[in-house]
VOGU-3710 file (C-alpha; in Angstrom, 3 decimals, decimal comma):
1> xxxxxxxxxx> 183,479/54,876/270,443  180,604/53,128/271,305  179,227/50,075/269,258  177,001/50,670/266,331  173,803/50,120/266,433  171,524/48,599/263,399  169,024/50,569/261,530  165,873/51,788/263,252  162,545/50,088/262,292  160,066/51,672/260,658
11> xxxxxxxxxx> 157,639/53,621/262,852  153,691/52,478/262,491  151,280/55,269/262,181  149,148/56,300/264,827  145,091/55,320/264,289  142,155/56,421/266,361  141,298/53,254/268,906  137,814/52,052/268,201  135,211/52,983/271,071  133,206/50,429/272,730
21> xxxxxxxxxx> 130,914/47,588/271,081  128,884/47,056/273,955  127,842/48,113/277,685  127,302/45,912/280,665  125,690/47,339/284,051  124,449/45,254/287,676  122,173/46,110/289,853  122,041/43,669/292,922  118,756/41,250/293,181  117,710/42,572/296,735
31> xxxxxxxxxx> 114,461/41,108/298,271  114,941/37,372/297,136  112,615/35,359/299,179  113,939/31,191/300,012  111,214/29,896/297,092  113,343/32,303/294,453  116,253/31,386/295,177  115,953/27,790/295,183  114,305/28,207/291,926  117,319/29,798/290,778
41> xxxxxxxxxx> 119,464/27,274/292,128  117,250/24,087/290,322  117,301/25,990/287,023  121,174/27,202/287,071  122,425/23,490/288,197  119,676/22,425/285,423  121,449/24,533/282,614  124,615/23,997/284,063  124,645/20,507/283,207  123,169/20,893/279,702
51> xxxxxxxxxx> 125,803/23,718/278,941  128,481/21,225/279,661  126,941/17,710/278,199  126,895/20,967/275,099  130,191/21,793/275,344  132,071/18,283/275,021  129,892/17,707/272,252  131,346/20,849/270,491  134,747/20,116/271,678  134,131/16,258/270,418
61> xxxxxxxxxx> 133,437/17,989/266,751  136,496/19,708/266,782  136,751/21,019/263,336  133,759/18,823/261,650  131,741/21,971/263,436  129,524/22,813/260,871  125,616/24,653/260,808  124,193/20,813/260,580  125,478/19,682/263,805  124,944/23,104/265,544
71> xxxxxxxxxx> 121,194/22,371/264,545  121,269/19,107/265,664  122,758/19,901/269,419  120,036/23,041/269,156  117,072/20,241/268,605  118,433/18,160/271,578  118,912/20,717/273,909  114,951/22,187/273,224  113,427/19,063/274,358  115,020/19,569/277,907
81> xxxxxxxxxx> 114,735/23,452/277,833  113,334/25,581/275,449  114,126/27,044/272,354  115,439/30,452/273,467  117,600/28,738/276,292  119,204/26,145/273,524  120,117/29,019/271,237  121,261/30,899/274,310  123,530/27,593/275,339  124,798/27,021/271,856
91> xxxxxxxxxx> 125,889/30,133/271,299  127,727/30,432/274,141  129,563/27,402/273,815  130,334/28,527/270,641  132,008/31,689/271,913  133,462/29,800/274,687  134,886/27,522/272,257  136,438/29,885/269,775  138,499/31,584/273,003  139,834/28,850/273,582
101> xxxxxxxxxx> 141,021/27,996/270,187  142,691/31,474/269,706  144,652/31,436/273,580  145,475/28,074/272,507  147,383/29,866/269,291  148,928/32,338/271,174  150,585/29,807/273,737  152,129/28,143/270,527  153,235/31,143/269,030  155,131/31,742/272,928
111> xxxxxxxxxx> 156,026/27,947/272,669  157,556/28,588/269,384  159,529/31,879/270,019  161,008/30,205/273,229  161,901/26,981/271,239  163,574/29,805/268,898  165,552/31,722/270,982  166,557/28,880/273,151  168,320/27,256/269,689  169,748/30,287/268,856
121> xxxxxxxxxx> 172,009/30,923/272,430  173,052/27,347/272,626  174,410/27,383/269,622  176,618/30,265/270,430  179,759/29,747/272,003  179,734/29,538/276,093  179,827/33,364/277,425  179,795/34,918/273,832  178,343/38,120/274,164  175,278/39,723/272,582
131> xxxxxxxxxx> 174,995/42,216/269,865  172,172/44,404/268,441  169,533/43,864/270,916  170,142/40,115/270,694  171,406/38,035/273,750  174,848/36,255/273,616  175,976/32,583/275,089  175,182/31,398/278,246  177,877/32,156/280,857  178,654/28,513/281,880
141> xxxxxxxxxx> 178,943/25,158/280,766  176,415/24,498/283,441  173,588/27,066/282,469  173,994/25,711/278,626  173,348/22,323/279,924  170,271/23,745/282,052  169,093/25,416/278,738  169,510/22,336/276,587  166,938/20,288/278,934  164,936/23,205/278,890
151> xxxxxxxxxx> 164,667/23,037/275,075  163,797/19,298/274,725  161,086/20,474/277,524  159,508/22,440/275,377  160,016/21,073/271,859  157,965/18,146/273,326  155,536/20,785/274,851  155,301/22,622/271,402  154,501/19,573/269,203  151,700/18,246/271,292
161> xxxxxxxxxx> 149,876/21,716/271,564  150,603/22,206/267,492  148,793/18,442/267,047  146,076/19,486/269,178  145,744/22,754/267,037  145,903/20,560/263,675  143,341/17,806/265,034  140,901/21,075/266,987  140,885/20,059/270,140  141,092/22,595/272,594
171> xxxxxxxxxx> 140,824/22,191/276,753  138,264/23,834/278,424  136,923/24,016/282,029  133,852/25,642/282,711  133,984/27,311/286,257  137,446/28,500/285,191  140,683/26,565/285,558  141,860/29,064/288,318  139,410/27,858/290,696  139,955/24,054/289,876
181> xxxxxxxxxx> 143,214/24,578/290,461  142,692/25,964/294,197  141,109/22,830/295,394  144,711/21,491/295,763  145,557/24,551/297,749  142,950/25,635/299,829  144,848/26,470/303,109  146,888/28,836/300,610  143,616/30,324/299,190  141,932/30,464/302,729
191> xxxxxxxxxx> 139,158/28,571/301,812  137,665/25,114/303,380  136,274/22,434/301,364  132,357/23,579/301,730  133,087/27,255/300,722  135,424/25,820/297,539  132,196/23,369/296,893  129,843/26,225/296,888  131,740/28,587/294,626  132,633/25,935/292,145
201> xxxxxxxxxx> 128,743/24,635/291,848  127,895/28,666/291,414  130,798/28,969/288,670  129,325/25,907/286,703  125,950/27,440/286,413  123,854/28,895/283,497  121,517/31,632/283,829  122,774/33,765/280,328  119,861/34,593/278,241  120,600/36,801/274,874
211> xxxxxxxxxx> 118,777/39,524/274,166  115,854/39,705/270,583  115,041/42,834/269,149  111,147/43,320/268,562  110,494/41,353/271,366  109,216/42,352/274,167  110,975/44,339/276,186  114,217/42,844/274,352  114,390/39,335/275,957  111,744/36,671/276,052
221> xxxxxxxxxx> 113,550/34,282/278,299  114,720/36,473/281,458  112,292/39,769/280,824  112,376/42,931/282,868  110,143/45,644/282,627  110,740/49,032/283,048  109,737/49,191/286,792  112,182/46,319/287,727  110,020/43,360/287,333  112,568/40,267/286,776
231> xxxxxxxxxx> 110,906/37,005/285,518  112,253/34,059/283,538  110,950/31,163/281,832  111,210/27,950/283,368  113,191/25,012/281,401  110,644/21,874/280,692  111,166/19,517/283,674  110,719/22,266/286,161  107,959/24,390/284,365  105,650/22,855/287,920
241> xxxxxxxxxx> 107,297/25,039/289,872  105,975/28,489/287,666  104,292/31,177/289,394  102,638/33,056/286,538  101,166/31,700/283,242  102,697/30,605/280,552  105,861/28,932/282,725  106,948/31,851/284,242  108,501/32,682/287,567  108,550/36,211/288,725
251> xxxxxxxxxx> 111,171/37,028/291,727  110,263/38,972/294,514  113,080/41,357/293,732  113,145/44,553/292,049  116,055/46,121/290,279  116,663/49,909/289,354  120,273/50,113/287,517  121,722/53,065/289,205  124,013/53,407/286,455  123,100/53,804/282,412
261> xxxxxxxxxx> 119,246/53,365/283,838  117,606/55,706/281,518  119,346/54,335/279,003  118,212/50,504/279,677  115,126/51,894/280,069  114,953/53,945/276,678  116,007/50,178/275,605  113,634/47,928/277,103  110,407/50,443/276,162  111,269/50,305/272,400
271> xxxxxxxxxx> 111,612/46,266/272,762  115,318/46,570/271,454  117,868/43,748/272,709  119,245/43,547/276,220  120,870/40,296/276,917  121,035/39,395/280,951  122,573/36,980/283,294  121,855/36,424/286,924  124,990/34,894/288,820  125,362/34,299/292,652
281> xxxxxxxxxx> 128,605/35,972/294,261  129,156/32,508/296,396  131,649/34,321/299,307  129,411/36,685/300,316  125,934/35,136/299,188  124,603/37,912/296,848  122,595/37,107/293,996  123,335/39,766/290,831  122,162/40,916/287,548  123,718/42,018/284,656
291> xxxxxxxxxx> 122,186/43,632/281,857  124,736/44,056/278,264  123,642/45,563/274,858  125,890/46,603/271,565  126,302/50,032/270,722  126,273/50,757/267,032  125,531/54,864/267,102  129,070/56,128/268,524  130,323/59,266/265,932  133,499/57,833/263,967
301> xxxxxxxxxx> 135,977/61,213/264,973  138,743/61,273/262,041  142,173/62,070/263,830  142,848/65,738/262,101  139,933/66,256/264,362  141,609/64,642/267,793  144,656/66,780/266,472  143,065/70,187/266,668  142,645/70,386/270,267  145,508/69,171/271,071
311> xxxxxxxxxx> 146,277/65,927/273,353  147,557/65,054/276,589  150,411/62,382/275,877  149,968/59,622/278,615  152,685/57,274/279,536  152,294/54,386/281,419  154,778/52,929/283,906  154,498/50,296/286,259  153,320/52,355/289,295  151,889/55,585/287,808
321> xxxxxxxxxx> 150,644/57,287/284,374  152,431/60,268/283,521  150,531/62,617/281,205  151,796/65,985/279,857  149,335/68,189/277,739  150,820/69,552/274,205  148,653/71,700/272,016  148,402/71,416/268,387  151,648/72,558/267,518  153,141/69,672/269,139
331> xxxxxxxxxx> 154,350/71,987/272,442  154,260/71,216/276,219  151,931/73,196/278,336  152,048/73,977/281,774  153,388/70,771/284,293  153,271/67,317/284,043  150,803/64,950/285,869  151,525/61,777/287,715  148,407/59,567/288,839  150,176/56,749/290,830
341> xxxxxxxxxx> 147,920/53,465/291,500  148,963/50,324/293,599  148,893/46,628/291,817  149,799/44,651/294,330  147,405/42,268/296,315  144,340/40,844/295,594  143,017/41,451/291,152  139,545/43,598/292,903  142,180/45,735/294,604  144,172/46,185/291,345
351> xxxxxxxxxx> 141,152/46,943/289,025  139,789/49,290/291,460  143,507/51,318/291,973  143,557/51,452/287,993  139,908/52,995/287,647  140,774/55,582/290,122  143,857/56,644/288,654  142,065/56,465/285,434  139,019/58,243/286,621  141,629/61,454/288,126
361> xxxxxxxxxx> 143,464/61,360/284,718  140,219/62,177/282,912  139,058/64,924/284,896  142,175/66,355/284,685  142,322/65,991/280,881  138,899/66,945/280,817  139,846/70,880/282,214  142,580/71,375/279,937  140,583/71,042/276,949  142,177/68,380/274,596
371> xxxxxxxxxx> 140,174/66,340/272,627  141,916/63,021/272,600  144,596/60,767/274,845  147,472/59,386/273,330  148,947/56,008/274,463  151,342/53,590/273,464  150,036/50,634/271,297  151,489/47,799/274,097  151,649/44,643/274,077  154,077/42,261/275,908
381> xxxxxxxxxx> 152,945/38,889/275,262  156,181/37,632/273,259  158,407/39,778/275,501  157,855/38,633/279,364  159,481/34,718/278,620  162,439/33,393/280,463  164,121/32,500/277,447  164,337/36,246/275,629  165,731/38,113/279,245  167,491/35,135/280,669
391> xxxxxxxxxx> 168,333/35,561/284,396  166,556/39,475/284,409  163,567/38,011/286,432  163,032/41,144/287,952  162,123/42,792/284,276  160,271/39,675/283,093  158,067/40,483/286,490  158,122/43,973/285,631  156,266/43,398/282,049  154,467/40,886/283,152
401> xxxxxxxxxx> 152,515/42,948/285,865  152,017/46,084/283,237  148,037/46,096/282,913  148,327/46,741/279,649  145,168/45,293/278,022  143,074/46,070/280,965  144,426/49,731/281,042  143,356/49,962/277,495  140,072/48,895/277,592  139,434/50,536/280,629
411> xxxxxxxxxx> 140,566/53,871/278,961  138,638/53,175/276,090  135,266/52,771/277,711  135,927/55,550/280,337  136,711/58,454/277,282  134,132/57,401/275,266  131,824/58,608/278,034  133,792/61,683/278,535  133,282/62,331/275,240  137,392/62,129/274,182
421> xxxxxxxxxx> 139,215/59,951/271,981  141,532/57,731/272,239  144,792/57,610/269,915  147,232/54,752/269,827  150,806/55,193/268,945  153,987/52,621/267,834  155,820/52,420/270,963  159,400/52,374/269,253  162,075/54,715/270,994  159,875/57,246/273,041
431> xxxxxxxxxx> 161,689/56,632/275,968  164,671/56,951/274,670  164,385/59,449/272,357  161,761/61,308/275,113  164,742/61,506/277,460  167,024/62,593/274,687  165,327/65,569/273,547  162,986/66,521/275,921  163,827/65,725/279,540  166,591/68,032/280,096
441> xxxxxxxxxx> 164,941/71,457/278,281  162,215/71,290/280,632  163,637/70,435/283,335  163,754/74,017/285,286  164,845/75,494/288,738  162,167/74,536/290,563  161,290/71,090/288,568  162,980/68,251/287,862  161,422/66,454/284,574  161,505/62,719/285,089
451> xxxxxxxxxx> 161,662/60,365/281,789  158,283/59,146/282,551  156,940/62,810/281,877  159,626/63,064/278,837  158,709/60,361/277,752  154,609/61,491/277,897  155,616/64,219/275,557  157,455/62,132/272,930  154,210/59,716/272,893  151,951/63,443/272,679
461> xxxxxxxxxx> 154,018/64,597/269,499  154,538/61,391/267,665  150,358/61,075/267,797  150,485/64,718/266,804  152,008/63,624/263,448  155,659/65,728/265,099  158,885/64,581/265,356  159,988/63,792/268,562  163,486/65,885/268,384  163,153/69,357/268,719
471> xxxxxxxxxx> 164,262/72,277/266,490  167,508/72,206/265,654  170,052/74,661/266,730  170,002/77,832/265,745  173,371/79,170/263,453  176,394/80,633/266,000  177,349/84,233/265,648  179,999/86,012/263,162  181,251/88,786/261,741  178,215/88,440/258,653
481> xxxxxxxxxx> 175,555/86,178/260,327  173,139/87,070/263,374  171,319/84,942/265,389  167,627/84,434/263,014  164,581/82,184/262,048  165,709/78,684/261,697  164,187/77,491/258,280  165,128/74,155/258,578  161,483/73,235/260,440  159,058/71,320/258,812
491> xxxxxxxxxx> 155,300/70,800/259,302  154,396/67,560/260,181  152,639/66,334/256,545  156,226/67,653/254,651  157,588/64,357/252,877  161,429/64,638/253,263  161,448/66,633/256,717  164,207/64,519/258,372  166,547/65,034/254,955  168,591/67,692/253,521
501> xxxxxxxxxx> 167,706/71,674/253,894  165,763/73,099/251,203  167,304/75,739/249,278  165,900/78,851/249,750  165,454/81,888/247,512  167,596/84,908/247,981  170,780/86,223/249,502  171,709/84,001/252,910  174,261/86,621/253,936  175,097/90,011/253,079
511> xxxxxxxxxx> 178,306/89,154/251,480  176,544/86,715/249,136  174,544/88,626/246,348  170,901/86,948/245,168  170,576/84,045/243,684  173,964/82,539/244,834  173,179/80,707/248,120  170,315/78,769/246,113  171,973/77,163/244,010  174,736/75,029/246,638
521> xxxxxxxxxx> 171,959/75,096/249,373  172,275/71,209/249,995  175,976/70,695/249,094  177,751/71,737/252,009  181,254/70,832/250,809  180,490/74,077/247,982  179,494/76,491/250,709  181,976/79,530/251,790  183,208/77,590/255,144  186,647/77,038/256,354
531> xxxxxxxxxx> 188,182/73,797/255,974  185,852/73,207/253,013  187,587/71,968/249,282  185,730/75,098/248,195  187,159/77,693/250,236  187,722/81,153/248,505  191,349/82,115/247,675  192,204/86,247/247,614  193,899/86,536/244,222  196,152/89,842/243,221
541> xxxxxxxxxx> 195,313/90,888/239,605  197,844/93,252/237,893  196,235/96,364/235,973  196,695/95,056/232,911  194,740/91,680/234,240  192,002/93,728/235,424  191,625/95,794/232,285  191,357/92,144/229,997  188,600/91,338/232,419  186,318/94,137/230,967
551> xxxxxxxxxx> 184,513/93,160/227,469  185,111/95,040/224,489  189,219/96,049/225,522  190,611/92,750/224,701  194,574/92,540/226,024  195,118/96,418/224,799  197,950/97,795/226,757  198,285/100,887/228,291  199,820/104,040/226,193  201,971/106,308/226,852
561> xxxxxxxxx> 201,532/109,118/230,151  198,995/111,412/229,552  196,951/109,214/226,732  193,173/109,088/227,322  191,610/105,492/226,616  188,227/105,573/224,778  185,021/105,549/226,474  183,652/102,025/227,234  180,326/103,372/228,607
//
């Protein structure tokens, strides 16, 4: 027999996945004469350097932060700028600040679980095995030694980052730490020092202006009108160089966002808030503008509505989505779908082999009909360390290339303009059970059913509010029972479905008269069955037995041959 396993954990509910909070497009500042751009050079490197003089300050405070020092750094940064760029700056080192406090809890939660599980297999004994999904000993004195330096590594690693979280102090590098960290290998990267120089300066810049409503056209600092116009207003020390009144500089470029235009424009003509940032792509010398504004009008769909059309379960794998559609009912219709994408090489390549298998899965979805996409709720971060899968680096690389928070906020976006919704469910067993109950009965002549696509259509019915097994078996043939409705099947909202049979009213064979199978429906051990305590014995009565049996004759005996008894009705 195999070895028991421990209880299941409780399975999470599935919940309808938010839509979108906001929408970003770019449009591509063609036209830009030499005067513009080295106007947008002198103001970027001119922000640039207030935005990080802003941003030590606000690391500096730690957690003294408070409204009276974000005033004060506000009043400083207006006499070198202007109002609308210092609220722009200090709000954004606000938000840069609070991202990195929160990645800076999540790598001491991973510090922590490592620091736990590494305790936990050196105290076993050396090549102790594990048990209940929980890993065992190391296999040699020499790996257990490994693991014990490994520890004191990271116990010293956890309690610096935990007083740095006490004290507030988080590190931050603004150009990104990636690209700081390539200027010690730039032969790897394929860069020289002048290209590394120029993308590094063009990181460090700060041309982010936020967006006022019942202003006009939504942003007094970088405005454009509804034909394209882009202008911006000039910081203090280089207001000299404006080229319209009021200390404004007006490019030579014109935009026209290709995508979501009439919607900017809709925007922009009712003076609603449209924040924008201009940003130079360094490599290939392309100056771009991005326009962003919240969306606060998208319907609320309850998920008995998502349920009605049914959805197409969508499982996601490391090289492909499989999707399968089920109707409401909880069944699989037609074939499964595989949309394959490629993540290796460069993170453009990636993103744009994800939106294209993304973009295929939701026309397909879109000509079946559903009305929502069911996914797994994933998320890996505590389960792709060294210290939880030991020498399975394979795996750990495995999880750790799943795009799982890009894929979902990808998907997210993408249906809520194909007007579908999105339904997350707890990721617990659908493999497994996918493969158990589903994988072989569709798998027909013609078509072999992978787990992936088994798998697609445990995720579909589990969002459906369905069990993943499937009906049980119907009752075998004998001499009194035929082949006939299984009423063991629940609906989905029936509390109790996975317990006992409920009893039901009436004969359950013809050789049981009404009312008797009701009343032992549950206990099996009272049901006519061979081998069961309560099996029937035949019993031989005698006449005289019989005749006690009827009321009203008592233990009379018989009388003599040709003596008539009286009438008992």
């Amino acid at each position: 027999m195999g070895e028991r396993r421990g209880p299941l954990r409780e399975i999470a509910r599935p919940f309808v996945v938010a839509g979108p909070s906001g929408v970003s497009v770019r449009d591509r500042l063609k036209g830009l004469t030499a005067r513009d751009e080295e106007v947008l050079r002198l103001v970027g490197a001119h922000l640039g350097r207030l935005a990080s003089r802003d941003l030590a300050r606000r690391v500096q405070d730690g957690l003294g932060h408070s409204t009276r020092t974000w005033a004060e750094r506000k009043r400083e940064l207006t006499v070198e700028s202007s109002s609308r760029w210092a609220g722009s700056l200090t709000t954004h080192t606000h938000d840069q600040w609070g991202l990195s406090r929160r990645a800076q809890h999540q790598h001491l939660q991973s510090l922590e679980a490592g620091v736990r599980m590494l305790r936990h297999r050196l105290s076993l004994p050396v090549g102790e095995k594990g048990s209940r999904g929980r890993p065992g000993g190391y296999r040699s004195r020499r790996e257990w030694f490994e693991k014990s330096r490994r520890l004191a590594v990271l116990e010293d690693r956890y309690e610096r980052v935990r007083s740095a979280w006490a004290a507030g102090r988080v590190s931050v590098v603004r150009g990104g730490r990636r690209l700081l960290h390539q200027r010690h290998h730039l032969t790897a990267a394929g860069r020289t020092v002048e290209e590394w120089r120029a993308g590094w300066e063009a990181a460090r810049w700060f041309l982010t202006a936020d967006g006022e409503s019942g202003k006009r056209f939504g942003n007094e600092t970088v405005r454009v009108t509804p034909d394209g116009e882009v202008s911006l207003k000039l910081p203090a020390p280089l207001a000299h160089r404006a080229n319209a009144p009021h200390g404004r500089y007006v490019l030579a470029a014109r935009i026209a966002f290709a995508h979501r235009g009439q919607e900017w424009r809709d925007r922009v003509t009712a003076h609603r808030a449209v924040a924008y940032r201009i940003h130079l792509d360094a490599a290939r010398g392309r100056w771009y503008l991005d326009a962003s504004w919240t969306r606060k009008d998208l319907p609320a769909v309850p998920l008995e509505a998502l349920r009605a059309g049914g959805v197409a379960g969508v499982d996601m794998n490391a090289d492909h989505l499989a999707a399968w559609y089920l109707d409401a009912h909880g069944n699989p219709v037609g074939a499964p779908r595989r949309f394959g994408y490629d993540l290796t090489g460069t993170a453009p390549h990636r993103d744009a082999q994800l939106r294209h298998a993304l973009t295929r899965l939701l026309h397909w979805a879109t000509t079946t009909g559903v009305t929502a996409l069911a996914i797994e709720d994933l998320d890996f971060t505590s389960s792709t360390t060294r210290e939880k899968h030991g020498r399975r680096k394979r795996f750990r690389q495995l999880i750790s290339g799943l795009p799982t928070r890009s894929l979902r906020a990808r998907l997210v976006s993408m249906c809520a303009e194909a007007g579908l919704g999105v339904i997350a469910v707890d990721p617990a067993y659908t493999s497994r059970w996918g493969a158990e109950h589903w994988q072989k009965p569709l798998t027909i002549t013609h078509r072999k059913t992978s787990r992936h696509a088994a798998a697609s259509v445990a995720i579909g019915r589990r969002a459906l509010g369905h069990p993943i097994r499937r009906r049980t078996a119907l009752p075998p043939h004998d001499q009194s029972d035929r082949v006939g409705h299984r009423t063991a099947q629940a609906g989905p909202s029936d509390r109790g479905r996975e317990g006992d049979r409920p009893g039901v009213p009436g004969p359950r064979t013809r050789s049981v008269r009404a009312e008797r199978g009701t009343r032992n429906a549950v206990d099996q051990n009272a049901q006519h069955r061979p081998g069961r305590s309560a099996e029937p014995v035949q019993i031989t009565l005698s006449p005289q037995e019989r005749l006690d049996a009827i009321p009203g004759l008592g233990a009379r005996p018989f009388g003599p041959p040709g003596t008539s008894l009286p009438d008992v009705g």
